[in-house]
C-alpha positions in Angstrom: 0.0 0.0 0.0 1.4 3.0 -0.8 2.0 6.1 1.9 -0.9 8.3 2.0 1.7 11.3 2.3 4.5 12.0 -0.4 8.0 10.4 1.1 9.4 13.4 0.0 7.7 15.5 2.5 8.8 13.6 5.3 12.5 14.1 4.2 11.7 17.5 4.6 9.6 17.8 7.7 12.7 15.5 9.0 14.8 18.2 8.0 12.8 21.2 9.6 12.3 19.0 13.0 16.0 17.8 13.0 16.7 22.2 12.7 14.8 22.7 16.5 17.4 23.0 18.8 16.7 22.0 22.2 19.8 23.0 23.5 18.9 26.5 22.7 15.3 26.6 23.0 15.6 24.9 26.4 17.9 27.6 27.5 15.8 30.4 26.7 12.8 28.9 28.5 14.8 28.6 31.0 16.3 32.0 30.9 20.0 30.7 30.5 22.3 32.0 28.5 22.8 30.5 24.8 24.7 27.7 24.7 26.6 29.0 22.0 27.7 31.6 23.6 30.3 29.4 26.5 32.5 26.2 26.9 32.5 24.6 23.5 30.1 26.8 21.7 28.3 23.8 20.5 24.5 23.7 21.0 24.2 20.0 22.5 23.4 18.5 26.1 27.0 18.0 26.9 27.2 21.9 26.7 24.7 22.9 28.0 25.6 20.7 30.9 28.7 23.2 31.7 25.7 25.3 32.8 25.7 23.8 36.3 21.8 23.2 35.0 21.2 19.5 35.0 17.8 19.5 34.4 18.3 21.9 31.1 21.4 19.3 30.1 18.9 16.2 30.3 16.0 17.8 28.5 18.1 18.9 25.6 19.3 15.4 25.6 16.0 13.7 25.4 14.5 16.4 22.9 17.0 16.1 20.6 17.1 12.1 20.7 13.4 12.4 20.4 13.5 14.2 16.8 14.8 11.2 15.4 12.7 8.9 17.1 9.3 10.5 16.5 10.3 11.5 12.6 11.8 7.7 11.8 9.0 6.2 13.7 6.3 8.3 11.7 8.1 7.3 8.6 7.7 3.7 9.2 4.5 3.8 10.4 3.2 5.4 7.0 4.8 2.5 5.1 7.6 4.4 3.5 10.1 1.9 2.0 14.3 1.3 3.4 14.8 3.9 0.9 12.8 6.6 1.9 13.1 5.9 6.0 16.8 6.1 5.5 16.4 9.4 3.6 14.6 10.6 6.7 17.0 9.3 8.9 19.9 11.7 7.5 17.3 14.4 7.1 16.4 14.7 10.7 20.3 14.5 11.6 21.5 17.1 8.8 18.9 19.3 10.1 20.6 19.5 14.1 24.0 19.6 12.4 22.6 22.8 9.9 19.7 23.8 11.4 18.1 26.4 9.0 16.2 28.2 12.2 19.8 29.0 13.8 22.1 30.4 10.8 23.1 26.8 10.3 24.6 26.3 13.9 23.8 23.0 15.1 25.0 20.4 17.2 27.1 17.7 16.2 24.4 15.4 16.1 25.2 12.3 19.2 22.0 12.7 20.7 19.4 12.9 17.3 21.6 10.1 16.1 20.7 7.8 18.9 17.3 7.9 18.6 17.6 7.8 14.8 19.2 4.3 15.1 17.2 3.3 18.2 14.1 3.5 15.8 15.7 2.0 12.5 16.4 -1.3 15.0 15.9 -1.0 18.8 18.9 -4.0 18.7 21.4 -1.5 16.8 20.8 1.6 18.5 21.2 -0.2 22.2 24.5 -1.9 20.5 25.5 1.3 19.6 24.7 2.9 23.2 26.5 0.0 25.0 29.4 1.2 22.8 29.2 5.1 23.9 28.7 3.9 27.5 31.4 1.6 27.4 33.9 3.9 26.1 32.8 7.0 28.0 32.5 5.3 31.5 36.1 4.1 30.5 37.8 7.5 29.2 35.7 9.9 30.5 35.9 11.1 26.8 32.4 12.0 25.6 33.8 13.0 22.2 36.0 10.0 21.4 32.9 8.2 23.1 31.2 9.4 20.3 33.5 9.1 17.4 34.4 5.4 18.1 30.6 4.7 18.6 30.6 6.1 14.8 33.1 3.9 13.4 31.0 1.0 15.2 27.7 1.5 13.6 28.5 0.6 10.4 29.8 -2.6 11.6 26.8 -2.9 14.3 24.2 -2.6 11.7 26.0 -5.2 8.6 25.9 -7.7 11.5 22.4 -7.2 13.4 20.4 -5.4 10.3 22.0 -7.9 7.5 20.4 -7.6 3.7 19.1 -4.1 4.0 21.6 -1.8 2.1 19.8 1.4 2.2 19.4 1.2 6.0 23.0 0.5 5.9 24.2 3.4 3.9 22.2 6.0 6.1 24.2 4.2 8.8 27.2 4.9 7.3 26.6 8.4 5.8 25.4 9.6 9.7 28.4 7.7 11.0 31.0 9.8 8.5 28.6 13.1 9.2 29.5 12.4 13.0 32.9 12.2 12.6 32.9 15.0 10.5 31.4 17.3 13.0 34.4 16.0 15.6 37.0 16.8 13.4 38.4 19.5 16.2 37.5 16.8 18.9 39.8 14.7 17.4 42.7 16.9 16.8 42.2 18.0 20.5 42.6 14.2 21.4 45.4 13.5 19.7 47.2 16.9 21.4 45.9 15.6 24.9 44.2 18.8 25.5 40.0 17.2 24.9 38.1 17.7 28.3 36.6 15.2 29.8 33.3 15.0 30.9 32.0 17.2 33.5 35.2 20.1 33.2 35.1 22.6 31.3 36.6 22.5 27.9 37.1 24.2 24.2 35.0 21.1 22.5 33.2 18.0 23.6 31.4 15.4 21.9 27.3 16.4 21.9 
């Protein structure tokens, strides 16, 4: 049966949900400064965290998470095809990496990402949490937490979502957009000077 709504305009409602950012619209109903505006400069929880406002930090995190969640789960629902959800899936995470409310500032996409692969296959997205956990409990290191959780997805979804190549290449095309967006993270790593979670820092990994 085909969708009732043209696939294409879910790519592009992905795209204009993916551009809310809850980092900064948390902060201003909250009357905090913009997260832009101190530590790394990057509009994600882990920032916004530098706050000393937990509560602001953990509802940036889940609103951002549930952008891909809600516009990948719609998708499905309405019986759009591998090709099309996939298509969404990047959408919604192009959209918090260049989102076209904020002058194309966005966040570097860890949170939107999880709930994007949480929906394309519950058993990939907590296989690619375990992995973020794993590496962050270990290093303290949200950022190379995030980039080695990147390199794992591919790899996670060939072996858990086999025979599905358009799932797999909007794996893989959010996995090189992630590392993309931590290309200063990762020159900060290999100098030694990344911060770790909870200090403050020039970049971080959200």
């Amino acid at each position: 049966m085909s969708p009732a709504v043209p696939p294409v305009l879910f790519v592009i409602a992905a795209y204009l949900i993916g551009s809310i950012s809850f980092a900064i619209v948390v902060s201003r109903a909250m009357k905090m400064s913009d997260p832009r505006s101190y530590g790394s400069g990057n509009p994600g929880a882990t920032n916004v965290l530098r706050s000393g406002k937990k509560l602001a930090a953990v509802l940036t995190l889940l609103g951002d998470a549930l952008k891909g969640v809600v516009i990948v789960l719609a998708a499905k629902l309405a019986g759009l095809d591998d090709t099309w959800v996939a298509a969404v899936a990047i959408a919604v995470t192009v959209g918090h990496m260049w989102p076209i409310f904020f002058r194309f500032q966005g966040g570097k996409g860890v949170a939107t990402a999880a709930g994007v692969l949480l929906t394309l296959d519950w058993r990939l997205g907590l296989a690619a949490l375990a992995v973020w956990i794993a590496v962050a409990a270990l290093t303290k290191l949200s950022s190379l937490a995030a980039i080695l959780t990147a390199v794992a997805a591919p790899l996670l979804c060939h072996w858990l979502v086999p025979n599905r190549p358009a799932i797999f290449g909007a794996v893989l095309a959010i996995a090189a957009l992630l590392v993309q967006r931590h290309k200063r993270n990762l020159l900060n790593l290999l100098a030694g000077t990344e911060g770790k979670i909870g200090q403050k820092a020039k970049t971080d990994a959200n």
